[in-house]
MIGU-447598 format. One record per residue (C-alpha): residue number from 1; residue in three letters; x, y, z. Coordinates in steps of 0.5 Angstrom, whole numbers. Example, Ala and Ser with C-alpha at 12.3 -4.5 7.8 and 13.67 -1.06 7.14 Angstrom:
<sites>
1,ALA,25,-9,16
2,SER,27,-2,14
</sites>
This chain:
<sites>
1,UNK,202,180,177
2,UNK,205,186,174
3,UNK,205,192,178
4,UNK,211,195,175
5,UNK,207,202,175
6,UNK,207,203,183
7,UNK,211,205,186
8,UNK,215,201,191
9,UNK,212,198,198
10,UNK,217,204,202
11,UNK,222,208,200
12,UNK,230,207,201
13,UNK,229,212,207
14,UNK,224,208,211
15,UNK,229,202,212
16,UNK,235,207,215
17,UNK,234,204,221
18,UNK,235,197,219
19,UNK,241,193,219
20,UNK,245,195,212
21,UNK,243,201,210
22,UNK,244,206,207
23,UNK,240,201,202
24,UNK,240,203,193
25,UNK,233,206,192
26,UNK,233,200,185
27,UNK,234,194,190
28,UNK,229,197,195
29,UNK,224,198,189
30,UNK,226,191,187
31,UNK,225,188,193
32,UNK,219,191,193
33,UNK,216,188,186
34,UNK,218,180,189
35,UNK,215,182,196
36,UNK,208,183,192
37,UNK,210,178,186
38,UNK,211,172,192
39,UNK,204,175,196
40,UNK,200,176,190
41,UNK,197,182,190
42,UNK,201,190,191
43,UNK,200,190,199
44,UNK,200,198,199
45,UNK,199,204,198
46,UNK,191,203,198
47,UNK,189,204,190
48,UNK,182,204,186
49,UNK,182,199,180
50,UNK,178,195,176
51,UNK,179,187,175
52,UNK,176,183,170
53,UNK,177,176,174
54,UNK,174,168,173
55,UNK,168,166,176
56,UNK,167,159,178
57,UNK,159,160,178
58,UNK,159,160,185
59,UNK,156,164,191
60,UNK,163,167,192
61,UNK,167,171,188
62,UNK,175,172,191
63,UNK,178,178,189
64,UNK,186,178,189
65,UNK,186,183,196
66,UNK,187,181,203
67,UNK,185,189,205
68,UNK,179,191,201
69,UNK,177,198,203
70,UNK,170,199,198
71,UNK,167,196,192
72,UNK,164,201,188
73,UNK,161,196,182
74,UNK,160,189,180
75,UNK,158,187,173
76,UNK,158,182,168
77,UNK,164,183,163
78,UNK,160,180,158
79,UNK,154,184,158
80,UNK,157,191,162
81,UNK,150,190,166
82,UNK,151,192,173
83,UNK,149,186,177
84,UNK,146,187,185
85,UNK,145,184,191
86,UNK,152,183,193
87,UNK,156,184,199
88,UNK,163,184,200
89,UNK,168,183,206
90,UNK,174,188,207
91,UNK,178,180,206
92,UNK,178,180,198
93,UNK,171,176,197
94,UNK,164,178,195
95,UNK,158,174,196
96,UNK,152,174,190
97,UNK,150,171,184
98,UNK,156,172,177
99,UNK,156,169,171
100,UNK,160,164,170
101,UNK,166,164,166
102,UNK,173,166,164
103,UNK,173,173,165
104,UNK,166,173,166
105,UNK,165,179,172
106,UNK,168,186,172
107,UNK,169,189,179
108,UNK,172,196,182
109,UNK,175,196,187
110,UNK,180,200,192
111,UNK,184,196,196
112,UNK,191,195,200
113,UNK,194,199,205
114,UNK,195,206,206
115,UNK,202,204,207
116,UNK,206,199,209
117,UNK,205,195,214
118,UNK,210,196,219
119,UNK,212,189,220
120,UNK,214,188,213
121,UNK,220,193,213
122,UNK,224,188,216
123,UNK,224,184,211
124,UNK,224,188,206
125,UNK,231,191,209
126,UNK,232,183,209
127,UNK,230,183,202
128,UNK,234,188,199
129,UNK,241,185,204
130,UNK,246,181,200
131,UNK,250,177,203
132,UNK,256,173,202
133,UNK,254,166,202
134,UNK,260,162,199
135,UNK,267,166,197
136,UNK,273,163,193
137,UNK,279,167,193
138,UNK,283,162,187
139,UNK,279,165,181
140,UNK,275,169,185
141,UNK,267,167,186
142,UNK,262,170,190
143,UNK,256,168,192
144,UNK,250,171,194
145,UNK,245,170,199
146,UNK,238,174,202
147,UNK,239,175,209
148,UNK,234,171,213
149,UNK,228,170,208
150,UNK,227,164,212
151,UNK,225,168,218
152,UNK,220,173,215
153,UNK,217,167,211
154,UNK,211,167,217
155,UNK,210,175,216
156,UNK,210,174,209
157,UNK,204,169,210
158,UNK,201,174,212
159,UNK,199,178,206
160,UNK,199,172,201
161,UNK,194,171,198
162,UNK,192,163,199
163,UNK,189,158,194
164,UNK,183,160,191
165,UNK,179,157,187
</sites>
């Protein structure tokens, strides 16, 4: 997934409150960029894109979006005919009849949230944390660790996308 257009999920600003600050704007940004790479999709701000996705020939057609906010057109990719007698759900899927095949339906989208979700800021400021895992004074050597990525693994459940078909 490469989303290295938008901009971060929060600002250096956003986390001051979380332990660590003052954060760089370059490790919150990168922080960001994992988070999104890690669930699969970019989470936030809402955004309106076109998609050409794989299409399996079943009923359903999953969208790579937890947070679906409208779908605006649905097409075969192949042909650019508009396809109906679709419905999607705000979960990332949409349900009626596609073609099947790589690259085979083309749809466009807004989706995401407005703005980050509140619960995501933690790990984040985790994310963007580094901490001294391992320090050898003799030649000096410093190894780094992320500072509780186990804890905030349930959270980021949250917004991965999970397997599809």
């Amino acid at each position: 997934m490469a989303n290295s257009e938008l901009e971060p999920l929060v600002t250096a600003d956003d986390l001051q409150g979380f332990q660590g600050a003052p954060f760089k704007p370059e490790t919150v940004k990168a922080a960001s960029e994992q988070i999104r790479r890690i669930c699969g999709w970019h989470i936030a701000p809402t955004i309106t894109e076109t998609l050409v996705l794989d299409h399996d020939g079943g009923p359903v057609l999953y969208l790579p979006s937890l947070k679906v906010t409208d779908v605006t057109a649905v097409k075969d990719a192949r042909s650019g005919r508009e396809l109906s007698s679709w419905y999607w759900s705000g979960a990332g899927m949409i349900e009626g009849s596609f073609p099947r095949g790589f690259r085979s339906v083309e749809v466009t989208i807004e989706h995401g949230y407005a703005e980050c979700p509140a619960d995501l800021l933690p790990v984040i400021a985790s994310r963007t944390q580094r901490r001294v895992m391992q320090e050898s004074l003799g030649s000096r050597s410093v190894s780094y660790a992320s500072a509780g990525d186990m804890a905030f693994e349930s959270t980021l459940d949250l917004y991965r996308l999970g397997p599809r078909p």
